[in-house]
FIKOLZA-1660 file (N, C-alpha, C; in steps of 0.1 Angstrom, whole numbers, plus 5000, padded with zeros to 4 digits):
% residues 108
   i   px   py   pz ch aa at
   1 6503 0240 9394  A  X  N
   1 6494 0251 9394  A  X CA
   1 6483 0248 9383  A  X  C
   2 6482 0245 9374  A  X  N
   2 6477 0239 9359  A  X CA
   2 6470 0229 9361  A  X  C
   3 6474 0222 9372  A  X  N
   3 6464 0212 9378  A  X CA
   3 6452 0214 9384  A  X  C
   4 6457 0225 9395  A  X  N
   4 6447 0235 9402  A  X CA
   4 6436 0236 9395  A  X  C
   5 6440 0247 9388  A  X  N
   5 6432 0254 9375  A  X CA
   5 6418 0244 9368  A  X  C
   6 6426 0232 9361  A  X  N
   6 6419 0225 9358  A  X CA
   6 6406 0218 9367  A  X  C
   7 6413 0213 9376  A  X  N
   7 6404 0210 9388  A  X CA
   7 6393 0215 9393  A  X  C
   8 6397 0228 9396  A  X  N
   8 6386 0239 9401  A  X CA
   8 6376 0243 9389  A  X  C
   9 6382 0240 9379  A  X  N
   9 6372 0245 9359  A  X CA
   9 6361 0230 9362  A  X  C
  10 6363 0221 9368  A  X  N
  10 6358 0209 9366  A  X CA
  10 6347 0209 9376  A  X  C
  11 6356 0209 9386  A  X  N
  11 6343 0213 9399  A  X CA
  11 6333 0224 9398  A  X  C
  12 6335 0237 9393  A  X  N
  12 6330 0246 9394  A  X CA
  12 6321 0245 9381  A  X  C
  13 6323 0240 9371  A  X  N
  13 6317 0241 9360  A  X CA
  13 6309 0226 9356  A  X  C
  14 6317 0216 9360  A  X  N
  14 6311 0203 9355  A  X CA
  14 6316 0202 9342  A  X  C
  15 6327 0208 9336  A  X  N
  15 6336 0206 9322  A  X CA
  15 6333 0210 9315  A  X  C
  16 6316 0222 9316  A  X  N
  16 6309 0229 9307  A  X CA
  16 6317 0238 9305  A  X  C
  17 6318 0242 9294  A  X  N
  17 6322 0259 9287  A  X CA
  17 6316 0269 9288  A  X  C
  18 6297 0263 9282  A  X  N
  18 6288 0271 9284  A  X CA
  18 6284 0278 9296  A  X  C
  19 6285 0268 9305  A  X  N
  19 6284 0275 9323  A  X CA
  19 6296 0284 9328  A  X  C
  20 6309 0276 9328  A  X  N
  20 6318 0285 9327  A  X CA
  20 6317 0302 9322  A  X  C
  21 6315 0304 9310  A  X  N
  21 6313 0321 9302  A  X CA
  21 6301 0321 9308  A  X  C
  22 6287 0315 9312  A  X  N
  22 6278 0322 9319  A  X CA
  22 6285 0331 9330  A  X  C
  23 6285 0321 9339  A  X  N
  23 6295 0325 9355  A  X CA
  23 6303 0335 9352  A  X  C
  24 6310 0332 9341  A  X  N
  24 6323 0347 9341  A  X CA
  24 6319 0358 9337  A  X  C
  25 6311 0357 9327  A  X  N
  25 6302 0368 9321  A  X CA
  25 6295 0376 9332  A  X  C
  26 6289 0368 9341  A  X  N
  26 6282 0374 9352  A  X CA
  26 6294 0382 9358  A  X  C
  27 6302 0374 9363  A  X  N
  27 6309 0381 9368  A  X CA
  27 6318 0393 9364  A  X  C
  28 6321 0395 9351  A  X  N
  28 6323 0404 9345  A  X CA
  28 6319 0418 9347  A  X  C
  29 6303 0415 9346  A  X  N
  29 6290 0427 9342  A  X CA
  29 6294 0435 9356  A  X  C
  30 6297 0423 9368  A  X  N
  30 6295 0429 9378  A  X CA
  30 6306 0438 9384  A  X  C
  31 6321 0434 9377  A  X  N
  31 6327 0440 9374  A  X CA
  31 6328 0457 9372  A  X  C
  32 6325 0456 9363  A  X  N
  32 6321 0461 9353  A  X CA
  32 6312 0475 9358  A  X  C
  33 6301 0469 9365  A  X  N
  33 6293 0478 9373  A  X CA
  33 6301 0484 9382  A  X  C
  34 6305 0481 9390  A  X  N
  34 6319 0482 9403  A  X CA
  34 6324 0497 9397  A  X  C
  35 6333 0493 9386  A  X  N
  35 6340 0502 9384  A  X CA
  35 6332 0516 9380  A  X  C
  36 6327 0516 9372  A  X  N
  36 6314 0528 9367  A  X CA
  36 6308 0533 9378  A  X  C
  37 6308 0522 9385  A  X  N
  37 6297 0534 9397  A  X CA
  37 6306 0540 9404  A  X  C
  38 6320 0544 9404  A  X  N
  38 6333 0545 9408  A  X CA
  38 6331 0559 9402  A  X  C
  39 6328 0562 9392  A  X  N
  39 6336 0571 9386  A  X CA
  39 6316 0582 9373  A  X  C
  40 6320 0590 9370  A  X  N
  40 6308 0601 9370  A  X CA
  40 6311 0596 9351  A  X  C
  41 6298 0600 9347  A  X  N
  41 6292 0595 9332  A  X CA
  41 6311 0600 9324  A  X  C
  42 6315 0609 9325  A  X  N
  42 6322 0621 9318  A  X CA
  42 6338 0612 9318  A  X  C
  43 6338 0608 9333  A  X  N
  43 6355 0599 9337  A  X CA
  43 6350 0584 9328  A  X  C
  44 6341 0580 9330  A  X  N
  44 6340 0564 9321  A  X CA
  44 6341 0565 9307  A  X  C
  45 6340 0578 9298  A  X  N
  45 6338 0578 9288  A  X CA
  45 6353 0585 9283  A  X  C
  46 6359 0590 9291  A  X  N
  46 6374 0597 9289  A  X CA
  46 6382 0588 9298  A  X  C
  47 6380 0583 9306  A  X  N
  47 6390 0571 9311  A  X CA
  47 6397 0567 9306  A  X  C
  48 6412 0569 9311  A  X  N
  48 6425 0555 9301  A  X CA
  48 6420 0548 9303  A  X  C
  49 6422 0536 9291  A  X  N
  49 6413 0522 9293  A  X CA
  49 6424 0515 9297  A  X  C
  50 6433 0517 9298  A  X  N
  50 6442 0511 9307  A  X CA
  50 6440 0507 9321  A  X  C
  51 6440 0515 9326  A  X  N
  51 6434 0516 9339  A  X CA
  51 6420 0515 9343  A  X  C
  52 6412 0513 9336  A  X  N
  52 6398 0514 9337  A  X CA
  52 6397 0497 9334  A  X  C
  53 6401 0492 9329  A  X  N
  53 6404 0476 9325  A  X CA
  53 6412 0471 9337  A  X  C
  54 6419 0474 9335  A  X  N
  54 6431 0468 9349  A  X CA
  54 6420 0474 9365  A  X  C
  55 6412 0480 9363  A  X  N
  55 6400 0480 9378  A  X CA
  55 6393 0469 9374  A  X  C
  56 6387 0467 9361  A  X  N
  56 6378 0456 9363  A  X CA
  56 6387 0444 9361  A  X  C
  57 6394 0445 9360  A  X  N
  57 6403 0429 9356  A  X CA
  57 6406 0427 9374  A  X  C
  58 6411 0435 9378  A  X  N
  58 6409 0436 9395  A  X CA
  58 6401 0426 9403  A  X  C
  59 6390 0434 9402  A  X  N
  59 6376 0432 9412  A  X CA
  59 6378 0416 9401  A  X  C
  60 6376 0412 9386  A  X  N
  60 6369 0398 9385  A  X CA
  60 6378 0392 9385  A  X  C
  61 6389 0389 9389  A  X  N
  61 6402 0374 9386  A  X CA
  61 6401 0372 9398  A  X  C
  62 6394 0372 9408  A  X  N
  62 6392 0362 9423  A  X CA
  62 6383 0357 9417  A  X  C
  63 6372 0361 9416  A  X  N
  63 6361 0346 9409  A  X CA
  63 6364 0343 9395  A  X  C
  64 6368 0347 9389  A  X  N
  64 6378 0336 9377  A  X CA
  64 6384 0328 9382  A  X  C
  65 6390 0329 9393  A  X  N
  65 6405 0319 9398  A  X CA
  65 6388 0308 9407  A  X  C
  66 6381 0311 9407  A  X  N
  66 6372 0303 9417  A  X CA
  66 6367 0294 9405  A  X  C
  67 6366 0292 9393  A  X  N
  67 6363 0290 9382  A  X CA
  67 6371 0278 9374  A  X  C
  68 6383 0280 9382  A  X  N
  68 6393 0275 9373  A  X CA
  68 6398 0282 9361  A  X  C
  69 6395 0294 9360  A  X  N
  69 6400 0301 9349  A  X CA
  69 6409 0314 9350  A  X  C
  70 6418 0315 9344  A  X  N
  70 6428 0326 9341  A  X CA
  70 6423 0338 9335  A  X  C
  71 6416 0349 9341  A  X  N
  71 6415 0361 9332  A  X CA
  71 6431 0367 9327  A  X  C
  72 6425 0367 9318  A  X  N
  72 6436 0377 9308  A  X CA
  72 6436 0387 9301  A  X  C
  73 6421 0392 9297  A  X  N
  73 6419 0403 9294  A  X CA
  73 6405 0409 9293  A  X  C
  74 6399 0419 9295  A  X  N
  74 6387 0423 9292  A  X CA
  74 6385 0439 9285  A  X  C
  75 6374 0433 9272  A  X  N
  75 6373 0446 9265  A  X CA
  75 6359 0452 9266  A  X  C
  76 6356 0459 9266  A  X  N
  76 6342 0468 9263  A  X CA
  76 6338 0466 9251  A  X  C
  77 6332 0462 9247  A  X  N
  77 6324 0466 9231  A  X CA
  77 6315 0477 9231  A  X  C
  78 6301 0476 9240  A  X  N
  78 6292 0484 9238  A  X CA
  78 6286 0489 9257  A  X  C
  79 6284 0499 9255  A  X  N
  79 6278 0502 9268  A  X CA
  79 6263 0506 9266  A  X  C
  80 6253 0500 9271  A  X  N
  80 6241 0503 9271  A  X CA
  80 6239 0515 9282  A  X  C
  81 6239 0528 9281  A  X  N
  81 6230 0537 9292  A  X CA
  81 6218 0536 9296  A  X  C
  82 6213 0533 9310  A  X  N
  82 6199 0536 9314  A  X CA
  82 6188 0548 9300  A  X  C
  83 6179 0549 9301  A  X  N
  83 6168 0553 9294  A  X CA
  83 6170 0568 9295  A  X  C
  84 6169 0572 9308  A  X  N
  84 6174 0584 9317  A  X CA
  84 6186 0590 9308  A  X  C
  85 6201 0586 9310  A  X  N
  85 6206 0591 9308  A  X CA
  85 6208 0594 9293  A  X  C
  86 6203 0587 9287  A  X  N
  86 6197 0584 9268  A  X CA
  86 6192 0601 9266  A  X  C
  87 6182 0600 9276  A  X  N
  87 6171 0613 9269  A  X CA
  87 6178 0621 9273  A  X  C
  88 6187 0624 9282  A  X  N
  88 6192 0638 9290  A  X CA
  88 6201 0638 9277  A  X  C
  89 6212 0631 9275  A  X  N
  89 6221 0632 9262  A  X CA
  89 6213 0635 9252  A  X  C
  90 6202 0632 9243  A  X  N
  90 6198 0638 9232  A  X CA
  90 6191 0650 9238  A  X  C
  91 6189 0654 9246  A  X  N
  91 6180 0664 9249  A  X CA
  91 6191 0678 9248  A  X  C
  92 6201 0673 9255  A  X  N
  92 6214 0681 9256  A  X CA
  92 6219 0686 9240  A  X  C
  93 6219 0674 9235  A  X  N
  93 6226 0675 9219  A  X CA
  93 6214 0684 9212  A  X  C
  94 6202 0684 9210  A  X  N
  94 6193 0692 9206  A  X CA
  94 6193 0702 9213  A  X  C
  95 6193 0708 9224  A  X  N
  95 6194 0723 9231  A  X CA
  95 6207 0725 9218  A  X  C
  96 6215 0721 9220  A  X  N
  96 6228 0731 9219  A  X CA
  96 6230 0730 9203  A  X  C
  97 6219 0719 9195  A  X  N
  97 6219 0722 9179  A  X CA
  97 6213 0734 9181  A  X  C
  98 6200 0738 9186  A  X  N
  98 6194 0747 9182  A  X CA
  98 6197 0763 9184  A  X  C
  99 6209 0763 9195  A  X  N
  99 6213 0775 9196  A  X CA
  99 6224 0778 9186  A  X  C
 100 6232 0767 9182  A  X  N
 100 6240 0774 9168  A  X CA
 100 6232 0777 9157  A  X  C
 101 6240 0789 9149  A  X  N
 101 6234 0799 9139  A  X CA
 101 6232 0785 9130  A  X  C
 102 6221 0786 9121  A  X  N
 102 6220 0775 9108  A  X CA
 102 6235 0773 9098  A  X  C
 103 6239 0789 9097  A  X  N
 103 6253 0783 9086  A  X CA
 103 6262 0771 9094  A  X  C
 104 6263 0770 9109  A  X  N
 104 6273 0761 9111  A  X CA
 104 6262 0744 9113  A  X  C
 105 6249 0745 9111  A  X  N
 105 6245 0732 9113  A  X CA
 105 6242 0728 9098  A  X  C
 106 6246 0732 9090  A  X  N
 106 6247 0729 9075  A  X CA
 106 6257 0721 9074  A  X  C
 107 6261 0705 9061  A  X  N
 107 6269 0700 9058  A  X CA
 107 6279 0705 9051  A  X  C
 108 6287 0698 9042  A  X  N
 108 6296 0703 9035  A  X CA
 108 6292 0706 9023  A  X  C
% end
């Protein structure tokens, strides 16, 4: 099986690394996308990441395995939100500073 692996990493990549994590990367993102558009701003952000990992680990270890490569794990670091959803969130967080009374938007 290890042979496989290698073989297909060789063919598919040319023994590059760099092409390899391009390709996977891509395929990740897309991943990635899949699952989120699955689910409303509120469930991606409260999500077991258990299960929200194990969806995108899902959908990308067929084109990993096309790769020659073994996924084994994938983490989120950062999510970039569209522009849209950016302004609605600050817009939301300022509505609702401004209706609390000033003693509770004071520090310690």
């Amino acid at each position: 099986m290890a042979h496989q692996y290698l073989r297909r990493y060789y063919e598919a990549t040319g023994g590059t690394e760099e092409v390899a994590n391009d390709r996977l990367g891509e395929t990740i993102k897309d991943s990635i996308k899949t699952v989120v558009t699955q689910r409303t701003l509120q469930q991606v952000v409260t999500a077991d990441r258990g299960e929200f990992t194990e969806s995108m680990m899902k959908n990308a270890r067929p084109a990993a395995e096309q790769l020659g490569v073994d996924l084994v794990d994938v983490r989120i670091t950062k999510i970039d939100l569209p522009q849209q959803v950016q302004d609605s969130c600050s817009n939301g967080c300022a509505r609702r500073s401004r209706r609390r009374p000033p003693s509770s938007r004071r520090g310690p």
